[in-house]
C-alpha positions in Angstrom: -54.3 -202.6 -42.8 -53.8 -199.7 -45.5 -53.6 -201.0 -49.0 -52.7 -197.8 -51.2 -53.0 -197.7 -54.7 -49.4 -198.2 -56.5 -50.1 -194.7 -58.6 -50.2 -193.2 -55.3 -47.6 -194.1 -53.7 -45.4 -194.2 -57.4 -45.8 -190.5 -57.4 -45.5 -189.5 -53.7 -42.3 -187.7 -54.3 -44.9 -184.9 -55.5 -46.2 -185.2 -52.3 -44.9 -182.4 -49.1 -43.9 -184.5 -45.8 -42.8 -181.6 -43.6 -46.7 -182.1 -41.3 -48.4 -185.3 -43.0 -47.1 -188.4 -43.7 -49.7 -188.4 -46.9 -50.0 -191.2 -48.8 -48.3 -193.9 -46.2 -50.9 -193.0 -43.4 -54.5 -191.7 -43.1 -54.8 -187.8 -42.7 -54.7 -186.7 -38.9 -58.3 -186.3 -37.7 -57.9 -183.7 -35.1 -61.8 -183.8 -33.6 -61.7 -180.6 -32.0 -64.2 -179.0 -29.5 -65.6 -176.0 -28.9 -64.4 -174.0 -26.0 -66.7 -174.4 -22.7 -66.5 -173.7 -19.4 -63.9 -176.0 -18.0 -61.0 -173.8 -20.4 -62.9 -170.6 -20.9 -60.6 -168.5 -18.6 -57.6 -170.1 -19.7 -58.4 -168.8 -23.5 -59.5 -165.6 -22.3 -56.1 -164.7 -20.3 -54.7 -166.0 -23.5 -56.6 -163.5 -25.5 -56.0 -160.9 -23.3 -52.4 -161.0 -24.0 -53.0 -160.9 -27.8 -55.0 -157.9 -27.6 -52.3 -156.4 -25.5 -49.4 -157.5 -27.9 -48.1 -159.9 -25.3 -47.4 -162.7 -28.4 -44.8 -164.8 -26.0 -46.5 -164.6 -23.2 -49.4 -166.0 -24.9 -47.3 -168.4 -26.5 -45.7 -169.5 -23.5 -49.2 -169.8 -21.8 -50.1 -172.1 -24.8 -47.2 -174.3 -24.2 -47.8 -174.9 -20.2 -51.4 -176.0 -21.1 -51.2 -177.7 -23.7 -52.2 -180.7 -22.3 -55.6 -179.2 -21.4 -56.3 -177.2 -24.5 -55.1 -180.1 -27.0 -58.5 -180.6 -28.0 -59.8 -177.1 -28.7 -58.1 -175.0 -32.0 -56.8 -171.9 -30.9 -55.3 -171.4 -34.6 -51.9 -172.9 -33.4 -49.6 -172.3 -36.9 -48.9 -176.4 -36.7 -52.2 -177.1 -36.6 -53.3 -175.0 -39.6 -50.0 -176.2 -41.4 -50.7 -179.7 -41.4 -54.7 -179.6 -42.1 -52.7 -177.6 -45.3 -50.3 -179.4 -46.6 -53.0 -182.7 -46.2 -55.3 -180.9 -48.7 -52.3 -179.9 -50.7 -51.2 -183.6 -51.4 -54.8 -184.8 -52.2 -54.7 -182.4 -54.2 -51.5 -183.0 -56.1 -53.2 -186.8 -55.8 -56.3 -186.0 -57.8 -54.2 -183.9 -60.6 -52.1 -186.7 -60.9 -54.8 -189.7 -60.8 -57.4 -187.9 -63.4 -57.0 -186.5 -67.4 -58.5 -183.2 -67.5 -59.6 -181.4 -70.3 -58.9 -178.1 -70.8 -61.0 -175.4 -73.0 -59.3 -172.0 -72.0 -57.4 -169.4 -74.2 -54.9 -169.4 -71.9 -52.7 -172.0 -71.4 -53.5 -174.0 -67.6 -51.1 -172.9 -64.8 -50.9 -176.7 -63.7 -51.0 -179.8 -66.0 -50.7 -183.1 -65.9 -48.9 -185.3 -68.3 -51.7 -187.0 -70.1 -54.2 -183.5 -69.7 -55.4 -181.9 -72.9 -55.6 -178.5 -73.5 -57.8 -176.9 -76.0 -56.9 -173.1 -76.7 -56.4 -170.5 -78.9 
């Protein structure tokens, strides 16, 4: 069982929800591989149809195989978006959950409530 801190979960309307379901469940651990041999031609005809502009294709191609290539990262835009946003809400998280102390001239682009800034 997940017990989450009641700050946390007060404040998770700051929190994005369109890939991760940050702070009620643990960030997705994706545990990809490398490509080997048993894929390598798969991801090189897919390649080949980048380099030739053939996006859909290549995208379709994805989307037939995506059972065998759900373990290696070919820098699918879902992927990328959810790793994202997961680093974006524990992010916002830490923000929220520490007092900083600013010492800058200019005033801080992002505060918190209880933050201090020190400035000119």
């Amino acid at each position: 069982m997940i017990i989450i801190d009641d700050f946390i979960t007060a404040n998770a309307s700051s929190y994005t929800h369109e890939y991760s379901n940050f702070p009620y469940s643990l960030i997705t651990q994706h545990n990809f591989k490398d490509a080997d041999d048993s894929v390598a031609s798969l991801i090189n005809e897919i390649n080949g149809y980048k380099e030739r502009g053939l996006f859909e294709l290549a995208s379709k191609t994805i989307k037939e195989n995506e059972d065998v290539l759900a373990q290696y990262s070919l820098g699918g835009a879902e992927t990328i978006n959810t790793i994202e946003e997961e680093i974006r809400n524990g992010q916002i998280m830490t923000i929220q959950k520490s007092q900083l102390i600013y010492s800058d001239d200019d005033e801080p682009e992002i505060m918190a409530k209880e933050d201090i800034w020190i400035g000119a």
